[in-house]
C-alpha positions in Angstrom: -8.7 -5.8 18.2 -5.2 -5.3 17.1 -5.8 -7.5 14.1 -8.9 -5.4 12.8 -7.5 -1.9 13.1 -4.0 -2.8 10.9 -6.1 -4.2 8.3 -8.7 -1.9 7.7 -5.4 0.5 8.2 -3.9 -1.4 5.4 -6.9 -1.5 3.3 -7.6 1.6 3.7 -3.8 2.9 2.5 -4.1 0.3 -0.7 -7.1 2.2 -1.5 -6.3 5.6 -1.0 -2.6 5.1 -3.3 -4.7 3.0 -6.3 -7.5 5.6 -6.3 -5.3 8.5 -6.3 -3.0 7.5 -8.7 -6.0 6.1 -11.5 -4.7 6.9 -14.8 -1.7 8.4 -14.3 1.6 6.0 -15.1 4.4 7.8 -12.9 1.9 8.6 -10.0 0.9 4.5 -9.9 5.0 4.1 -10.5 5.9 6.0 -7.3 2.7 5.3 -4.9 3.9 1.4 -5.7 7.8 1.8 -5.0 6.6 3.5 -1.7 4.5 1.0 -0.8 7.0 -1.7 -1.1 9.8 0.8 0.8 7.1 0.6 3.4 8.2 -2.9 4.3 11.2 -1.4 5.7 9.3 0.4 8.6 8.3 -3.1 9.7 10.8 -2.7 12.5 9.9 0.4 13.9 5.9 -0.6 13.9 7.0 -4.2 15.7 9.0 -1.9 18.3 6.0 0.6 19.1 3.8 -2.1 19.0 6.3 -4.6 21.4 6.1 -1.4 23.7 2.5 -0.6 23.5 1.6 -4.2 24.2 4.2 -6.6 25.2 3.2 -10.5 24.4 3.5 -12.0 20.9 -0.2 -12.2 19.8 0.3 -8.8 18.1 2.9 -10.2 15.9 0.8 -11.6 13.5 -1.2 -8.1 12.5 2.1 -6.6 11.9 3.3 -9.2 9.7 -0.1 -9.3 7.8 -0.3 -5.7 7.8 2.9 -5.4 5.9 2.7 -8.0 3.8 -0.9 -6.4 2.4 1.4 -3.4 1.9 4.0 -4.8 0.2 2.0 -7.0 -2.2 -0.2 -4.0 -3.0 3.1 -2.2 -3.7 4.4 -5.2 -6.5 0.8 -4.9 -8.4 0.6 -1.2 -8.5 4.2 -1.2 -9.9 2.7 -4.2 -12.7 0.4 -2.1 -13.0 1.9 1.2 -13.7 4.0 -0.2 -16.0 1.3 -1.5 -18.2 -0.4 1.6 -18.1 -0.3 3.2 -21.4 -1.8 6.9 -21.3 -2.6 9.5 -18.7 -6.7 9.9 -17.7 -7.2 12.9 -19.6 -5.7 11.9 -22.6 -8.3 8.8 -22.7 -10.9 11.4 -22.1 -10.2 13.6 -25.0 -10.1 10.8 -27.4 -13.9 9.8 -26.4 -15.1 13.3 -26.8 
C-alpha cells in the first residue's frame, strides 16, 4: 500500500512541476534543480517512514519514490535548457 501511495505521490509531483512550468525556461530551470535537491530529503522520509512502520519492506517505495524524483529533476533541467522562448511569445508569433 506503501508502494502505490509514493508513486502516485511521485507522479503526481512530476506532473504538477512539468505542467506548471510549460513554456517558460527559468520556471522549468528551477522546478528541475528542486526536484533533484529533493533527493536530499531522502533521509528524513526514510526516518518518518522507519518510525511510522518499522520492517524494511518500506524501503523500496522510498528509494523508488526518490529516484522518480530525481530523474524527473535531470530531464526537466535538459529540458529547460533547450527551451528557447517563453509560451506567450510563441503565441504571438502564430497570431
Amino acid at each position: 500500500m506503501l508502494f502505490v501511495i509514493l508513486l502516485i505521490f511521485s507522479l503526481v509531483i512530476v506532473y504538477l512541476s512539468f505542467e506548471l512550468s510549460k513554456g517558460n525556461k527559468m520556471k522549468r530551470i528551477i522546478t528541475g534543480v528542486i526536484l533533484v535537491l529533493s533527493i536530499f530529503a531522502y533521509l528524513l522520509t526514510f526516518t518518518l517512514i522507519m518510525e511510522i512502520k518499522p520492517d524494511w519492506d518500506s524501503l523500496a517505495p522510498i528509494i523508488i519514490f526518490h529516484l522518480i524524483l530525481l530523474l524527473s529533476g535531470i530531464i526537466a533541467v535538459i529540458v529547460g535548457v533547450l527551451t528557447k522562448t517563453k509560451l506567450n511569445e510563441i503565441q504571438r508569433m502564430n497570431e
